[in-house]
mmCIF file of the N, C-alpha and C atoms, coordinates in Angstrom:
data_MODEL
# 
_entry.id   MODEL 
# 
loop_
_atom_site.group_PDB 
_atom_site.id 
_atom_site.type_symbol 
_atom_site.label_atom_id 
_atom_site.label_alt_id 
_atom_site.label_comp_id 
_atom_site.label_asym_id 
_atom_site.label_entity_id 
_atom_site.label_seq_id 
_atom_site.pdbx_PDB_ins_code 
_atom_site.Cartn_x 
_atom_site.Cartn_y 
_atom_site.Cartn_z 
_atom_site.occupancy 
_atom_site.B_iso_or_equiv 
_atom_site.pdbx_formal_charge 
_atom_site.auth_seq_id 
_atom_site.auth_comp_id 
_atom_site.auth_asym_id 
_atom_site.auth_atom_id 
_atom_site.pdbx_PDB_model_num 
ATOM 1   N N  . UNK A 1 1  ? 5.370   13.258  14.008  1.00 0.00 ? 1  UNK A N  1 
ATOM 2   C CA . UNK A 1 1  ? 6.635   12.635  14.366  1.00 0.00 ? 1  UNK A CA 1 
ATOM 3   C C  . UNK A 1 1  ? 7.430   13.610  15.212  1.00 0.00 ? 1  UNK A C  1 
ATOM 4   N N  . UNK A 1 2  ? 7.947   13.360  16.607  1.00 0.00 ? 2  UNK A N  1 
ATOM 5   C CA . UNK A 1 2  ? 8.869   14.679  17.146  1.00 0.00 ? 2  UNK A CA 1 
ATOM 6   C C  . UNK A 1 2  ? 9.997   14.367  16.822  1.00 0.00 ? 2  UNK A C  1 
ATOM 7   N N  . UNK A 1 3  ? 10.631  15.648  16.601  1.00 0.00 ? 3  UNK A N  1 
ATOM 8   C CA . UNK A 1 3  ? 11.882  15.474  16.360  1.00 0.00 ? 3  UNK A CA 1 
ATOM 9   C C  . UNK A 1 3  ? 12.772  15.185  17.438  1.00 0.00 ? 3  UNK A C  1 
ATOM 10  N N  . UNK A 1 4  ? 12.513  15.458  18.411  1.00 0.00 ? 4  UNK A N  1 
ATOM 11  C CA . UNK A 1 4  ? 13.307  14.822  19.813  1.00 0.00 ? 4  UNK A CA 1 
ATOM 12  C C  . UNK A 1 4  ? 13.373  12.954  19.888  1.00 0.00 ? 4  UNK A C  1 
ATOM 13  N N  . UNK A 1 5  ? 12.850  12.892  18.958  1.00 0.00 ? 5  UNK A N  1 
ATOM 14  C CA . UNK A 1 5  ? 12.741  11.065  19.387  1.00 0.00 ? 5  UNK A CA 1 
ATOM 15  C C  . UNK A 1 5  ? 14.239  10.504  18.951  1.00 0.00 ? 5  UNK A C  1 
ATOM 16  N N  . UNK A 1 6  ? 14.739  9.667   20.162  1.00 0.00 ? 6  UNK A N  1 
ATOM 17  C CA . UNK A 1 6  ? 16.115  9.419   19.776  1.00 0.00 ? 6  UNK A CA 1 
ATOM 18  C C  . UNK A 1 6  ? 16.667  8.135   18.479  1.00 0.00 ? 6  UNK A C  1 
ATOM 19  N N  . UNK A 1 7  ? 17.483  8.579   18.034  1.00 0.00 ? 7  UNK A N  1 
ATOM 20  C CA . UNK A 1 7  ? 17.775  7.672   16.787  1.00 0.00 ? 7  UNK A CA 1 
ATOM 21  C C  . UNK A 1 7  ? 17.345  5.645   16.876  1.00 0.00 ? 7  UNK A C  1 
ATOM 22  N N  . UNK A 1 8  ? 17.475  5.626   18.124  1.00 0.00 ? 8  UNK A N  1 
ATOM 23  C CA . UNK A 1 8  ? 16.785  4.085   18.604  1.00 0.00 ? 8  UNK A CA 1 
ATOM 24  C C  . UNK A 1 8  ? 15.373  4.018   18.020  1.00 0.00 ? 8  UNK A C  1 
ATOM 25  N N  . UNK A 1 9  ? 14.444  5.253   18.656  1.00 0.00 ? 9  UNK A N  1 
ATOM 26  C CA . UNK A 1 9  ? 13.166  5.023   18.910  1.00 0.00 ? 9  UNK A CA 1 
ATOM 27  C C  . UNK A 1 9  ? 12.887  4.840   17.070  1.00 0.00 ? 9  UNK A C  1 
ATOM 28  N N  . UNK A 1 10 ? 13.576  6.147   16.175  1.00 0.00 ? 10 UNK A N  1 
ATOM 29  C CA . UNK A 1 10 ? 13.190  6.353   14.901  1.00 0.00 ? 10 UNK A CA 1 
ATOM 30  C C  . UNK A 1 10 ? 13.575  5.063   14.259  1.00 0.00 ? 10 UNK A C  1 
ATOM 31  N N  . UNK A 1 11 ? 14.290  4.700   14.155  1.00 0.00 ? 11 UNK A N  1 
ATOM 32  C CA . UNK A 1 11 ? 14.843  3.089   13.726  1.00 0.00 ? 11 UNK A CA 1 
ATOM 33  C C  . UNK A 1 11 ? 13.757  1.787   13.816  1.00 0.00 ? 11 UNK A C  1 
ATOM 34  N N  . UNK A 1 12 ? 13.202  1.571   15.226  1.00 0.00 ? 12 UNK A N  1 
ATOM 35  C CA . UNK A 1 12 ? 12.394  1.093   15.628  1.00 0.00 ? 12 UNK A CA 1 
ATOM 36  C C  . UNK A 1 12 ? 10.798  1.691   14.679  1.00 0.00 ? 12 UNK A C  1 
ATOM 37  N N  . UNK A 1 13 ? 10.368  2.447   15.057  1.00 0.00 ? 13 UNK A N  1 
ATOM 38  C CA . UNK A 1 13 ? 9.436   2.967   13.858  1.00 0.00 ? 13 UNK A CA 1 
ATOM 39  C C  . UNK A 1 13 ? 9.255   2.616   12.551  1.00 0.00 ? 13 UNK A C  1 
ATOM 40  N N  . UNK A 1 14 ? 10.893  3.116   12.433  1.00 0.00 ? 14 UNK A N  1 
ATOM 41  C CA . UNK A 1 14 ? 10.844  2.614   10.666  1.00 0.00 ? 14 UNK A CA 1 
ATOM 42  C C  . UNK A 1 14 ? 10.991  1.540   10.319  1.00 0.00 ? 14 UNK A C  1 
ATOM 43  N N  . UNK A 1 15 ? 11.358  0.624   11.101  1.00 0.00 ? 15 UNK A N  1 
ATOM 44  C CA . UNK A 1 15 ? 11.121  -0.810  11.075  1.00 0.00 ? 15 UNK A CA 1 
ATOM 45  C C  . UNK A 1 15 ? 9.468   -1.182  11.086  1.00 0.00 ? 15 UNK A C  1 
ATOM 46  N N  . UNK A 1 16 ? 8.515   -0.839  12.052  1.00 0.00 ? 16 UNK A N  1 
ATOM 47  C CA . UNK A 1 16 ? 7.112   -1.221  12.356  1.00 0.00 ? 16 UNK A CA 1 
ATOM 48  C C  . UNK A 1 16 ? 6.596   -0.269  10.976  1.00 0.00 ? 16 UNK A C  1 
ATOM 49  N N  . UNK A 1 17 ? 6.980   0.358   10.115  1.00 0.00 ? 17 UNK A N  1 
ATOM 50  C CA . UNK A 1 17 ? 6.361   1.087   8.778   1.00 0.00 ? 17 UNK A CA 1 
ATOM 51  C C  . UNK A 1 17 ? 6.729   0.095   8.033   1.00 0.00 ? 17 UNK A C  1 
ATOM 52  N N  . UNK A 1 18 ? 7.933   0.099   7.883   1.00 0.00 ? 18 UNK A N  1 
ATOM 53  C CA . UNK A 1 18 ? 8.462   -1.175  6.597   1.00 0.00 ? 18 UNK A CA 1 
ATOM 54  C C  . UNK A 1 18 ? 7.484   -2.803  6.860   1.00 0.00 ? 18 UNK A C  1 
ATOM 55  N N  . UNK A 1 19 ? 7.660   -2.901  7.992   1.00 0.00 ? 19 UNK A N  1 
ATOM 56  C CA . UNK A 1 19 ? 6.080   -4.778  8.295   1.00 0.00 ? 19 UNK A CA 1 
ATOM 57  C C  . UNK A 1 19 ? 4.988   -3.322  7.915   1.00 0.00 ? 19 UNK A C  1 
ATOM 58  N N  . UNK A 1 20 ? 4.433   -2.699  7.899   1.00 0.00 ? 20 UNK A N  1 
ATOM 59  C CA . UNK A 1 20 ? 3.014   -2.231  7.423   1.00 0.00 ? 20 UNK A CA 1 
ATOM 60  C C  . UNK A 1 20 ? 3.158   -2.645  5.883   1.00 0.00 ? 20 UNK A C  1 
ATOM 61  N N  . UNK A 1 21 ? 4.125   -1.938  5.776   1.00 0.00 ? 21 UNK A N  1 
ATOM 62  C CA . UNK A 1 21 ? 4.574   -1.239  3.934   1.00 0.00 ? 21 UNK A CA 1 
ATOM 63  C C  . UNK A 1 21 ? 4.072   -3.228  3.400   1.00 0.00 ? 21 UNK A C  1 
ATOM 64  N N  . UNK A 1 22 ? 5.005   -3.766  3.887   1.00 0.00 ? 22 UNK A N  1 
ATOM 65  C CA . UNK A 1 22 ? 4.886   -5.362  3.499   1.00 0.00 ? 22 UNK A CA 1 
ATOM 66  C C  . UNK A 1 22 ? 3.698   -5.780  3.899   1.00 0.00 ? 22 UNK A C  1 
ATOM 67  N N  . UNK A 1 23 ? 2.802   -5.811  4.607   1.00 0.00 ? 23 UNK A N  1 
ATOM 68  C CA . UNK A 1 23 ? 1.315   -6.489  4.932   1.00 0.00 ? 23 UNK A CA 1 
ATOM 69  C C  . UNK A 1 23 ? 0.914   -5.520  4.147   1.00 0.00 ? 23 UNK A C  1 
ATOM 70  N N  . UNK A 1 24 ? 0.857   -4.312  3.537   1.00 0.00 ? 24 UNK A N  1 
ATOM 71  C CA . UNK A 1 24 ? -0.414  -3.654  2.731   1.00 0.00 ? 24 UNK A CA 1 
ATOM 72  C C  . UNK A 1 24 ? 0.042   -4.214  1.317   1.00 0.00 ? 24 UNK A C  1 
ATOM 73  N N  . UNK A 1 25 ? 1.195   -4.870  0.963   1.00 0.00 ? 25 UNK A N  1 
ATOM 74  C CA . UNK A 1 25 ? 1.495   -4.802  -0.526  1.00 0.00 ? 25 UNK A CA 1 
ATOM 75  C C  . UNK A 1 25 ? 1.280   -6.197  -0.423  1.00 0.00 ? 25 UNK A C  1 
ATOM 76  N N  . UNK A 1 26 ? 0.850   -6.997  0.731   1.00 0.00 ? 26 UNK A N  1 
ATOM 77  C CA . UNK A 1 26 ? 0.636   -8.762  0.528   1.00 0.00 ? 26 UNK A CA 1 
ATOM 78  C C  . UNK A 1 26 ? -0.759  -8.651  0.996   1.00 0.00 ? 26 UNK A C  1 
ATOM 79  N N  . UNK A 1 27 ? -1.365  -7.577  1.563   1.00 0.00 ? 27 UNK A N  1 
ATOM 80  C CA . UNK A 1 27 ? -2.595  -7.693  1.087   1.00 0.00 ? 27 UNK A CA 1 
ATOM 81  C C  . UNK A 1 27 ? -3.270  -7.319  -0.270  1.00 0.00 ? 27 UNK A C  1 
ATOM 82  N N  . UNK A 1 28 ? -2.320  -6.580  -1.099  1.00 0.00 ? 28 UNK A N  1 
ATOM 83  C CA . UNK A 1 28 ? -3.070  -6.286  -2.669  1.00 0.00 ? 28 UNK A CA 1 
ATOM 84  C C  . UNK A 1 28 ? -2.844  -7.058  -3.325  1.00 0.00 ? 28 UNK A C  1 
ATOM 85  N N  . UNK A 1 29 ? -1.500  -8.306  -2.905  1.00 0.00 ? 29 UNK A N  1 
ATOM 86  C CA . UNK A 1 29 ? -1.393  -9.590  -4.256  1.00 0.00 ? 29 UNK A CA 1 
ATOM 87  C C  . UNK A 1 29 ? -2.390  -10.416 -3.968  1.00 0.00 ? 29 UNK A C  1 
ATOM 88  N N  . UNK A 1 30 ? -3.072  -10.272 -2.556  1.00 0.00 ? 30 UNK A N  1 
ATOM 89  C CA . UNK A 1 30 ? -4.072  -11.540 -2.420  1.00 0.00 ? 30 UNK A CA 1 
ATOM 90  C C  . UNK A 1 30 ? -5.683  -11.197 -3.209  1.00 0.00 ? 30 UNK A C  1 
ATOM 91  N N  . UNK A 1 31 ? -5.695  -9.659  -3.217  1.00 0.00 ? 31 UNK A N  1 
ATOM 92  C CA . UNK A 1 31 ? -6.749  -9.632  -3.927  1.00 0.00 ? 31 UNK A CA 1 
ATOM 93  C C  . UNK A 1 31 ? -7.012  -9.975  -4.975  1.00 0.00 ? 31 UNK A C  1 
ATOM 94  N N  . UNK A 1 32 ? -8.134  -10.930 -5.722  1.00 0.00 ? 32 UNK A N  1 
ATOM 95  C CA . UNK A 1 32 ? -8.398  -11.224 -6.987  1.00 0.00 ? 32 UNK A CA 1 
ATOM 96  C C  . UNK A 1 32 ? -8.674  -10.656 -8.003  1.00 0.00 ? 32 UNK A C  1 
ATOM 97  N N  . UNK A 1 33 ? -7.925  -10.937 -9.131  1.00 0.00 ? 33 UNK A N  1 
ATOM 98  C CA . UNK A 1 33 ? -8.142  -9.876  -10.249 1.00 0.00 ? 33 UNK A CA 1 
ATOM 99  C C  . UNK A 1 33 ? -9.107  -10.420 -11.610 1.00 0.00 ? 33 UNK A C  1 
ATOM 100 N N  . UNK A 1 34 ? -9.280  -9.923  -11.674 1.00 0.00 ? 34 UNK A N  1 
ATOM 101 C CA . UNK A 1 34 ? -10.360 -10.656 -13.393 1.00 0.00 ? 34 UNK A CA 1 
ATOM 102 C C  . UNK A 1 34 ? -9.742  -11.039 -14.084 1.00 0.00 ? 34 UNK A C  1 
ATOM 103 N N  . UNK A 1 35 ? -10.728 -12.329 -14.691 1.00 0.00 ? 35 UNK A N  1 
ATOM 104 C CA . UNK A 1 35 ? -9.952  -13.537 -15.381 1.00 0.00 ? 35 UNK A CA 1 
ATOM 105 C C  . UNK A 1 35 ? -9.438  -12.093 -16.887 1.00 0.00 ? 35 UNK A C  1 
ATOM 106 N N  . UNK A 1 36 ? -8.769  -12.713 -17.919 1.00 0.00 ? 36 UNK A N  1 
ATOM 107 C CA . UNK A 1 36 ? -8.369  -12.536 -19.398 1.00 0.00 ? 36 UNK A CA 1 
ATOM 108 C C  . UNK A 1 36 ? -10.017 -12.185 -19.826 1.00 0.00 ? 36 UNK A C  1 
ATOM 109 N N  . UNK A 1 37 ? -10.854 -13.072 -19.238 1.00 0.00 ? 37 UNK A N  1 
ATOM 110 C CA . UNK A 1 37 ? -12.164 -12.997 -20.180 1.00 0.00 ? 37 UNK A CA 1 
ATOM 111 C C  . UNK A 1 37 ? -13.109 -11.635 -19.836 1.00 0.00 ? 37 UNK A C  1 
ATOM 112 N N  . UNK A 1 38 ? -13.200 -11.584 -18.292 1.00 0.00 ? 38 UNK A N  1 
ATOM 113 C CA . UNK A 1 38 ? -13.989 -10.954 -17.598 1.00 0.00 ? 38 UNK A CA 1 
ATOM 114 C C  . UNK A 1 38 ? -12.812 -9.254  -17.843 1.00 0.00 ? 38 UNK A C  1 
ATOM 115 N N  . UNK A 1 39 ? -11.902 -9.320  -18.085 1.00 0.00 ? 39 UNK A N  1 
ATOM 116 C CA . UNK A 1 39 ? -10.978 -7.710  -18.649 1.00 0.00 ? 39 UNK A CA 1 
ATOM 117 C C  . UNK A 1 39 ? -11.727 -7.180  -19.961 1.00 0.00 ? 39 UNK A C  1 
ATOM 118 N N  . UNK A 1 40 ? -11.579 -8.771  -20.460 1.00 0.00 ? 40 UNK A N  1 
ATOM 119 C CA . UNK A 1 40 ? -11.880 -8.119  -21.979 1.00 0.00 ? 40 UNK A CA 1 
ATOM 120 C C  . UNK A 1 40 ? -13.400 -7.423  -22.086 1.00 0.00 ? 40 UNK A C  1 
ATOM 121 N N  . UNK A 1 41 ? -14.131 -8.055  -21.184 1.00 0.00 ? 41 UNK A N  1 
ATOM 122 C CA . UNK A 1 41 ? -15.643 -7.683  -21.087 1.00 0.00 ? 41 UNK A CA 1 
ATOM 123 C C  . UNK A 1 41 ? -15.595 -5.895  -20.954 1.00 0.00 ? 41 UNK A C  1 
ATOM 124 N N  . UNK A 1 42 ? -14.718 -5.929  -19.948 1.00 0.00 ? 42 UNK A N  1 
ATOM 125 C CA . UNK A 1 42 ? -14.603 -4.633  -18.828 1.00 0.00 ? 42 UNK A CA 1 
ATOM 126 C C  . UNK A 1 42 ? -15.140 -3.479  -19.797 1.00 0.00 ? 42 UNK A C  1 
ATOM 127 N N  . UNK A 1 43 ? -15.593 -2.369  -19.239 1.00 0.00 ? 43 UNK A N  1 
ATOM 128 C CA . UNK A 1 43 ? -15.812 -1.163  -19.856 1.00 0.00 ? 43 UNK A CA 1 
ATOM 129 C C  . UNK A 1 43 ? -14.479 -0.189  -19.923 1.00 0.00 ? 43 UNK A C  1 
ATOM 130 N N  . UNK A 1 44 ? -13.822 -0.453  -19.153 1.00 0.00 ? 44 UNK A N  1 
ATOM 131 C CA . UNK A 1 44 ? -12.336 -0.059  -18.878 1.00 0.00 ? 44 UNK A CA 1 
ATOM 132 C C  . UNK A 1 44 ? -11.306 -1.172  -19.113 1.00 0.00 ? 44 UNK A C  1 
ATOM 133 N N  . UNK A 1 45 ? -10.662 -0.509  -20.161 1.00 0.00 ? 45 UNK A N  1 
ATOM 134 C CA . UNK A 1 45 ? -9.442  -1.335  -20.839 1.00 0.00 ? 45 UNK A CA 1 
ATOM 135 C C  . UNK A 1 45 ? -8.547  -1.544  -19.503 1.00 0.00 ? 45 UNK A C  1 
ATOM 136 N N  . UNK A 1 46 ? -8.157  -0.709  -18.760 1.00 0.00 ? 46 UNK A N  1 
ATOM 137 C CA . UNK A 1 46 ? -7.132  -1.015  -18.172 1.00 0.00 ? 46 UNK A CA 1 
ATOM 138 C C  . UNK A 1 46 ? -7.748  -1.737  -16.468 1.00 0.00 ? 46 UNK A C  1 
ATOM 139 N N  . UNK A 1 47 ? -8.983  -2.228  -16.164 1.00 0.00 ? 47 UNK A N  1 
ATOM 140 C CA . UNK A 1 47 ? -9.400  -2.779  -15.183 1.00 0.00 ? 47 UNK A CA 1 
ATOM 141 C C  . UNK A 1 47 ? -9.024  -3.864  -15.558 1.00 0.00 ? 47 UNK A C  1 
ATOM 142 N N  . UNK A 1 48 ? -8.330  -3.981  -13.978 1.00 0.00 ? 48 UNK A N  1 
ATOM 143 C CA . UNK A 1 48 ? -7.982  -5.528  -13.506 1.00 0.00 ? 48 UNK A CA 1 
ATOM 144 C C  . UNK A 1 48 ? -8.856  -6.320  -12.525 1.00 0.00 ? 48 UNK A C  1 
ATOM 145 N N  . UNK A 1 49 ? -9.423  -5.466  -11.994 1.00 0.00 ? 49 UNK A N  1 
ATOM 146 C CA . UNK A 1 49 ? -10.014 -5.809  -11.088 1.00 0.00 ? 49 UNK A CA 1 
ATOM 147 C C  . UNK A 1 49 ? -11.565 -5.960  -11.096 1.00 0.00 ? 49 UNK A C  1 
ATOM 148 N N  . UNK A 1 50 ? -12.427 -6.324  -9.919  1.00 0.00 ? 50 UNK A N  1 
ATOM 149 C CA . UNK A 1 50 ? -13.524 -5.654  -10.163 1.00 0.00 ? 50 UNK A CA 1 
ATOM 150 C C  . UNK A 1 50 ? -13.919 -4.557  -9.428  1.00 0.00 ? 50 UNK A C  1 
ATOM 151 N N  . UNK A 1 51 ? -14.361 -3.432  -9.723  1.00 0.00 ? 51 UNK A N  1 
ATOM 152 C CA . UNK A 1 51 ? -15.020 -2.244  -8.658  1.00 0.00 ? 51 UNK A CA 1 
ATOM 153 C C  . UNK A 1 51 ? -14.450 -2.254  -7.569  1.00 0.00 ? 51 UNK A C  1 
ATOM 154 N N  . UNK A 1 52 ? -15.550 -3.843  -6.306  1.00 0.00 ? 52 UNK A N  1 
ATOM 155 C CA . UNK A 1 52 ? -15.202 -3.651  -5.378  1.00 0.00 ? 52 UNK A CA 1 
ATOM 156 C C  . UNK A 1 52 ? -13.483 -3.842  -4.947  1.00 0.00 ? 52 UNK A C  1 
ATOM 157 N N  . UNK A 1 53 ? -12.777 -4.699  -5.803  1.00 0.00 ? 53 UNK A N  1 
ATOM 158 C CA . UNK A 1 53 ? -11.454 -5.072  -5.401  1.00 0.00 ? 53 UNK A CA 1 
ATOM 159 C C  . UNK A 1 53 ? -10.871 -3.671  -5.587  1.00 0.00 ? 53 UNK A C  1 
ATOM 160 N N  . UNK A 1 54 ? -11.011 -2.610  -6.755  1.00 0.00 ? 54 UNK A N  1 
ATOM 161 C CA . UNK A 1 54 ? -10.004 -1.886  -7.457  1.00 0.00 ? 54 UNK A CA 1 
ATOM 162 C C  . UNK A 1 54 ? -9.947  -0.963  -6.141  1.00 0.00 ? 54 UNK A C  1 
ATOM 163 N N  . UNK A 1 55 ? -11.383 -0.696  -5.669  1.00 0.00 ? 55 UNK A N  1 
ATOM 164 C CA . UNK A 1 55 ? -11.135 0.571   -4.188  1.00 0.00 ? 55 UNK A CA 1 
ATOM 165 C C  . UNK A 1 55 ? -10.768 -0.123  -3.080  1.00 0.00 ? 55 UNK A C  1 
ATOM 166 N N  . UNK A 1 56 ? -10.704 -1.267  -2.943  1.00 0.00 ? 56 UNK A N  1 
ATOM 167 C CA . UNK A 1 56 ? -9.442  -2.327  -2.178  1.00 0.00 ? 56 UNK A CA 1 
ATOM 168 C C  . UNK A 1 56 ? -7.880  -1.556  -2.501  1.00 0.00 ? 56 UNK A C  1 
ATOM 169 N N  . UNK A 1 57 ? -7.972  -2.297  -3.392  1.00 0.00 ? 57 UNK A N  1 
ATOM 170 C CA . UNK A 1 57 ? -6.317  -1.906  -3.929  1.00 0.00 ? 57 UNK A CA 1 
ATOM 171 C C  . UNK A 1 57 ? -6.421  -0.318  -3.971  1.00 0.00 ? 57 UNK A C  1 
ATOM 172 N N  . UNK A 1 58 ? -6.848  0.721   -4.471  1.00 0.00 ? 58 UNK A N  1 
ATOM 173 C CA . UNK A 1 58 ? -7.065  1.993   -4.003  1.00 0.00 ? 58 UNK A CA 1 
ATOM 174 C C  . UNK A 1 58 ? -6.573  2.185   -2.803  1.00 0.00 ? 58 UNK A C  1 
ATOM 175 N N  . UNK A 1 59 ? -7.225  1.876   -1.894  1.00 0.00 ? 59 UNK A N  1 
ATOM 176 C CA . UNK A 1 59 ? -6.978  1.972   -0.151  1.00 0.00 ? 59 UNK A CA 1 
ATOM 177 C C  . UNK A 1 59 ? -5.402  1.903   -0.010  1.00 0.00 ? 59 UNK A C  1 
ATOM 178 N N  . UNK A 1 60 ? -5.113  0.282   -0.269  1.00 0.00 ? 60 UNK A N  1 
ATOM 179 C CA . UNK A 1 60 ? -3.864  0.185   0.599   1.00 0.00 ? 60 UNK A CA 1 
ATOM 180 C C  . UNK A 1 60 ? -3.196  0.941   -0.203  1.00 0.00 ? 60 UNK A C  1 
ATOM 181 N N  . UNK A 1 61 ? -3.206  1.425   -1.998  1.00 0.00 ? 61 UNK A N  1 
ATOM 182 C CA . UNK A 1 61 ? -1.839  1.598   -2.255  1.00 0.00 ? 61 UNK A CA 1 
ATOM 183 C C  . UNK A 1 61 ? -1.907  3.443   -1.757  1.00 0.00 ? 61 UNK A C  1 
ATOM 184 N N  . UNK A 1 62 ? -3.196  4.454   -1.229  1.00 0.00 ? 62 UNK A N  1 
ATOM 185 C CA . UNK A 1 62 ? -3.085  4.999   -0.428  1.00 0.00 ? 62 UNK A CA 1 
ATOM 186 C C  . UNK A 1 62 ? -2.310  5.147   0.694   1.00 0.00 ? 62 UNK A C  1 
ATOM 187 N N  . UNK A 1 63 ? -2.346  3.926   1.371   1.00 0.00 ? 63 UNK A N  1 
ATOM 188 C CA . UNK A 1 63 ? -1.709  3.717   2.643   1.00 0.00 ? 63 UNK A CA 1 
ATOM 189 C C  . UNK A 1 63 ? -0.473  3.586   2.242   1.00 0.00 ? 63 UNK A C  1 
ATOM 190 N N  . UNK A 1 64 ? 0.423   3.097   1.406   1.00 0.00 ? 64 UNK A N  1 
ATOM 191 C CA . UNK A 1 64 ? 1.618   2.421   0.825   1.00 0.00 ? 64 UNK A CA 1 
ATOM 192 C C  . UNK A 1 64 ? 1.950   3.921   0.958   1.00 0.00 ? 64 UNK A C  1 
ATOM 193 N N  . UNK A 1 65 ? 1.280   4.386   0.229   1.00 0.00 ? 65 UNK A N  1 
ATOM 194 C CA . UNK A 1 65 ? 1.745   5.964   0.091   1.00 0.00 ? 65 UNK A CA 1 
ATOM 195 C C  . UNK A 1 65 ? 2.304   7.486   1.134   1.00 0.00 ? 65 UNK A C  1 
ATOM 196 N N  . UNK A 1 66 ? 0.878   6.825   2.621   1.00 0.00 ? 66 UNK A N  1 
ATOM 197 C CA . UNK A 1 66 ? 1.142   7.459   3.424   1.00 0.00 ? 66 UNK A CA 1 
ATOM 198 C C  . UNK A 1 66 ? 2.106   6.511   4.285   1.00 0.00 ? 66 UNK A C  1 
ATOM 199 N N  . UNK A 1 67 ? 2.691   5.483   3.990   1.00 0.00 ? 67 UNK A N  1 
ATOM 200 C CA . UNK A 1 67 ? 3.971   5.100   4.968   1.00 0.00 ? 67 UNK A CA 1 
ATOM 201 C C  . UNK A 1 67 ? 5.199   5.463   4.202   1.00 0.00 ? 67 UNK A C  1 
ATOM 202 N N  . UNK A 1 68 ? 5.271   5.624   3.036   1.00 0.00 ? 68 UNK A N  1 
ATOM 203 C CA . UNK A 1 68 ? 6.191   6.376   2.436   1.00 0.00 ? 68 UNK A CA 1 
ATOM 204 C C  . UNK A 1 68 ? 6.813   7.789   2.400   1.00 0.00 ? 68 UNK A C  1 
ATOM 205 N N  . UNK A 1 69 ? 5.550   8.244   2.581   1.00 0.00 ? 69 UNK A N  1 
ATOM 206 C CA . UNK A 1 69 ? 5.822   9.327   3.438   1.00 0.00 ? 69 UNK A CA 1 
ATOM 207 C C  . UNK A 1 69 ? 6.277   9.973   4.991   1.00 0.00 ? 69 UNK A C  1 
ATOM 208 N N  . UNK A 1 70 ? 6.059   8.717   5.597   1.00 0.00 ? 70 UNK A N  1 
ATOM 209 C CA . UNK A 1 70 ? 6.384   8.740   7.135   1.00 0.00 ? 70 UNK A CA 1 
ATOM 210 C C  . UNK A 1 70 ? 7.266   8.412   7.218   1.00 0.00 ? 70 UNK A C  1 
ATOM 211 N N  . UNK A 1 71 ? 8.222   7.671   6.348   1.00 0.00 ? 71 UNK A N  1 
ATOM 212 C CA . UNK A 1 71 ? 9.201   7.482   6.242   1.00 0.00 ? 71 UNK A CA 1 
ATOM 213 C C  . UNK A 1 71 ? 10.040  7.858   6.227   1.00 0.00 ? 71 UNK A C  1 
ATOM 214 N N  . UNK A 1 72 ? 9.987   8.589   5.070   1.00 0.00 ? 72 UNK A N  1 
ATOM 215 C CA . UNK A 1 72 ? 10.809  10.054  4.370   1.00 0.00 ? 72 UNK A CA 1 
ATOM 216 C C  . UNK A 1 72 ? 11.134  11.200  5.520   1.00 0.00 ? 72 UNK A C  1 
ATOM 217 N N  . UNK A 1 73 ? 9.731   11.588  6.501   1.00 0.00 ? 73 UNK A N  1 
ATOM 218 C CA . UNK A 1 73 ? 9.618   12.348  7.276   1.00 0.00 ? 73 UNK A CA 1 
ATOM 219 C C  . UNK A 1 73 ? 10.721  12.216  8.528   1.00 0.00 ? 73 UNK A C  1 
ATOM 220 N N  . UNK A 1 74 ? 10.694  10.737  8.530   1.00 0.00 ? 74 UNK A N  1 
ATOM 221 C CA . UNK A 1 74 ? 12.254  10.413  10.184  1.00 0.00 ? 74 UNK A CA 1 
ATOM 222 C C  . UNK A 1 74 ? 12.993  9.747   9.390   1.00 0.00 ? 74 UNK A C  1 
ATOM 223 N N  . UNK A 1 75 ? 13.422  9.769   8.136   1.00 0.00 ? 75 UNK A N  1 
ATOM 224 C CA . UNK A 1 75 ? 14.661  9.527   7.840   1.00 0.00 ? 75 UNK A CA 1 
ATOM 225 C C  . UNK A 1 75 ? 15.505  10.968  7.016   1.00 0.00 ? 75 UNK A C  1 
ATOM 226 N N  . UNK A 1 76 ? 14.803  12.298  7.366   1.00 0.00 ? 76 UNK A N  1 
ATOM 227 C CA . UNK A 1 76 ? 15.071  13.295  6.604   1.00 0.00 ? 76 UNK A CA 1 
ATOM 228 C C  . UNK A 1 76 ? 15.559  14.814  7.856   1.00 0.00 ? 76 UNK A C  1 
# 
């Protein structure tokens, strides 16, 4: 991020992070989670998911993470 970028440009940015921030957190409600039945099966009490979904949701809430941070970075 340079710090020369004028208060317009940073505004603008943090606007195009915040639509990321929102498409990565409406892409993890769309992912499907395991029924009540298929949890209880689970080998892991606290899986919601299955495998492949959980390193789905892994990913974005990664990403959630690194726009939170970019955030922080031009609003600081």
């Amino acid at each position: 991020m340079n710090n020369n970028m004028s208060r317009e440009k940073k505004a603008e940015y943090y606007d195009w992070l915040m639509k990321q921030y929102q498409i990565n957190e409406n892409q993890i409600s769309r992912i499907p989670k395991l029924s009540i039945e298929e949890q209880s099966k689970s080998a892991t009490v606290s899986s919601v998911y299955s495998p492949e979904n959980q390193q789905q949701v892994d990913n974005l809430k990664t990403r959630l993470q690194q726009i939170e941070a970019e955030c922080k970075k031009i609003m600081g």
